[in-house]
VEXLUM-806640 format. One record per residue (C-alpha): residue number from 1; chain; x, y, z. Coordinates in Angstrom, 1 decimal. Example, Ala and Ser with C-alpha at 12.3 -4.5 7.8 and 13.67 -1.06 7.14 Angstrom:
<rs>
<r pos="1" unit="A" east="12.3" north="-4.5" up="7.8"/>
<r pos="2" unit="A" east="13.7" north="-1.1" up="7.1"/>
</rs>
This chain:
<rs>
<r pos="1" unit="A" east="-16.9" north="81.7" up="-88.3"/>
<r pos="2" unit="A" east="-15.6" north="80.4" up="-91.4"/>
<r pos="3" unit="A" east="-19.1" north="80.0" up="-93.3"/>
<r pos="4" unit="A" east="-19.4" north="83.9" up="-92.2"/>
<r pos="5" unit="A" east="-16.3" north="84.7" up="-94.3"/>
<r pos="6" unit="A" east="-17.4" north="87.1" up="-97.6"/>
<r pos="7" unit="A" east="-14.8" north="87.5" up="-100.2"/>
<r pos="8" unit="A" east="-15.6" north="89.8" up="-102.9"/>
<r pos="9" unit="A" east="-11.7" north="91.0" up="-104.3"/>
<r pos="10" unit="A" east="-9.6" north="88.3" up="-105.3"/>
<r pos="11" unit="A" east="-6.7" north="87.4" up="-103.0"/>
<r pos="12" unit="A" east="-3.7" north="85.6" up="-104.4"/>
<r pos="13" unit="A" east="-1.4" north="83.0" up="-102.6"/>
<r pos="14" unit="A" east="-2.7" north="81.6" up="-99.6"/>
<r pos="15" unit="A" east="-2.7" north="84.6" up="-97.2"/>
<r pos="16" unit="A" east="-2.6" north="83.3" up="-93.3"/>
<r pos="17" unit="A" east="-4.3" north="85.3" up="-90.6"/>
<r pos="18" unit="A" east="-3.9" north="85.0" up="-86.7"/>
<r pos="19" unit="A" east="-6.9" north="86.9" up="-84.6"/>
<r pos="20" unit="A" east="-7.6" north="87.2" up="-81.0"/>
<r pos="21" unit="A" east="-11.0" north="86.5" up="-80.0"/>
<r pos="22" unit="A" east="-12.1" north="87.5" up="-76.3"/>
<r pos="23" unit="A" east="-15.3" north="85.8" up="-75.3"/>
<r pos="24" unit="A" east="-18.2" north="85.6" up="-72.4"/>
<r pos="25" unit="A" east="-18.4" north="82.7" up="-70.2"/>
<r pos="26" unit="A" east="-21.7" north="82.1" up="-72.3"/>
<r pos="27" unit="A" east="-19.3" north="82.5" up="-75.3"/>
<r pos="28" unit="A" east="-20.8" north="85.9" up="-76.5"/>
<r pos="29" unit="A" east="-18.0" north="87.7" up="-78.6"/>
<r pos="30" unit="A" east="-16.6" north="90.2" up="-76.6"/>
<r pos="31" unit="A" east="-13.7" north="91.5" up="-78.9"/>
<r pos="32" unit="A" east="-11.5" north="90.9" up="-81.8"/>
<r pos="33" unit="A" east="-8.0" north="91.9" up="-82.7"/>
<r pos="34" unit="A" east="-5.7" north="91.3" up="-85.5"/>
<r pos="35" unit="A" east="-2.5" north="89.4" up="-84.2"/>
<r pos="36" unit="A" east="-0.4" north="89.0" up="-87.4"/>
<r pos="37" unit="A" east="-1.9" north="89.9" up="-90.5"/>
<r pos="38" unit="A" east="-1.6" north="88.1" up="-93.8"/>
<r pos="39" unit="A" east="-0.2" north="90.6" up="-95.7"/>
<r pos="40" unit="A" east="-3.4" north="90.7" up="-98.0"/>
<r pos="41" unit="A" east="-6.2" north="93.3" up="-96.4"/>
<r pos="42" unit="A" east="-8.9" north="92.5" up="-98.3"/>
<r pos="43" unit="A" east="-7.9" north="88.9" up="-96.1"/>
<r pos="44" unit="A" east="-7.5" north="90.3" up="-93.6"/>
<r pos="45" unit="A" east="-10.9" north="92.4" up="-93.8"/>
<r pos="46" unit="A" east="-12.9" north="89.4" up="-94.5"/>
<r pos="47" unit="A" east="-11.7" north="87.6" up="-91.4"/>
<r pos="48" unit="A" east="-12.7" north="89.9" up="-89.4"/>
<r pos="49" unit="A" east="-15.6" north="91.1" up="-90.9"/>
<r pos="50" unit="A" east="-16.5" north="87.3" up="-90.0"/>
<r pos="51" unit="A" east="-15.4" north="87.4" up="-86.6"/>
<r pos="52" unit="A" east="-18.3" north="90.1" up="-86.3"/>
<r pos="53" unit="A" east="-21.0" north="88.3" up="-87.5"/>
<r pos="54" unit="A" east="-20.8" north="85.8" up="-85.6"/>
<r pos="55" unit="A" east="-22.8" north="86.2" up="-82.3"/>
<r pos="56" unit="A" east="-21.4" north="83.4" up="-80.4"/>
<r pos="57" unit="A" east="-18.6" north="80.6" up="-80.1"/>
<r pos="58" unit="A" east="-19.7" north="77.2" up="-79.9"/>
<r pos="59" unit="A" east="-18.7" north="75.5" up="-76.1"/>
<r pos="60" unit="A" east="-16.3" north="73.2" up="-75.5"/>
<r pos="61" unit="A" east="-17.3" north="69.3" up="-74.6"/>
<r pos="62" unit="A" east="-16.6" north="70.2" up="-70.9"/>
<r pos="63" unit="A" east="-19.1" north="73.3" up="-71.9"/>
<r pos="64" unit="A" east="-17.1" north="76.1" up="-71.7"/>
<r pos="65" unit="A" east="-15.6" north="78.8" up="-73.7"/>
<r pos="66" unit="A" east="-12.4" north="80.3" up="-73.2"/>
<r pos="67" unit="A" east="-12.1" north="83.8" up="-72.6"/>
<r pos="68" unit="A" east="-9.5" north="84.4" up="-74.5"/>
<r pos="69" unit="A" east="-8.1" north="82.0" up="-77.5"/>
<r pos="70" unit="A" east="-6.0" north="82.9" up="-80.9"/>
<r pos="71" unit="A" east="-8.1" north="81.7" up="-83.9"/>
<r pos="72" unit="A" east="-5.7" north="80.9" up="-87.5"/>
<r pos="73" unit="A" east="-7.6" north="81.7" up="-90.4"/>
<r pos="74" unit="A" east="-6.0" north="80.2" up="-93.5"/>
<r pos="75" unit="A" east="-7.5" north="81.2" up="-97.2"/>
<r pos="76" unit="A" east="-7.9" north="77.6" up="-99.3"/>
<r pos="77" unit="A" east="-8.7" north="75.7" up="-95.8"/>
</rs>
């Protein structure tokens, strides 16, 4: 997700933002939701403007994928 992140404002500090992610067996995307925002929306937009172009999550080594899972998204990471 992170090379899907588009930034065009300019976001000071280093906001932090926590997002649910609800998932497929097959690890389609299923649904997103904003846990604790940054305090920066433009962050917080980007995050999950990501979150949304990304079609899939990759499996685990046991291939699976959760069906639920909290995802930190840190700017500057």
């Amino acid at each position: 997700m992170r090379p899907n992140i588009v930034l065009t404002d300019e976001v000071p500090g280093s906001p932090v933002a926590v997002v649910e992610v609800r998932a497929a067996p097959d690890g389609t995307i299923l649904g997103r939701r904003l846990v604790k925002a940054s305090g920066v929306k433009a962050w917080d937009d980007a995050v999950l403007r990501a979150i949304d172009r990304t079609d899939t999550l990759p499996r685990d080594v046991d291939g699976r994928v959760p069906s639920s899972m909290e995802i930190v998204f840190r700017r500057g990471d």
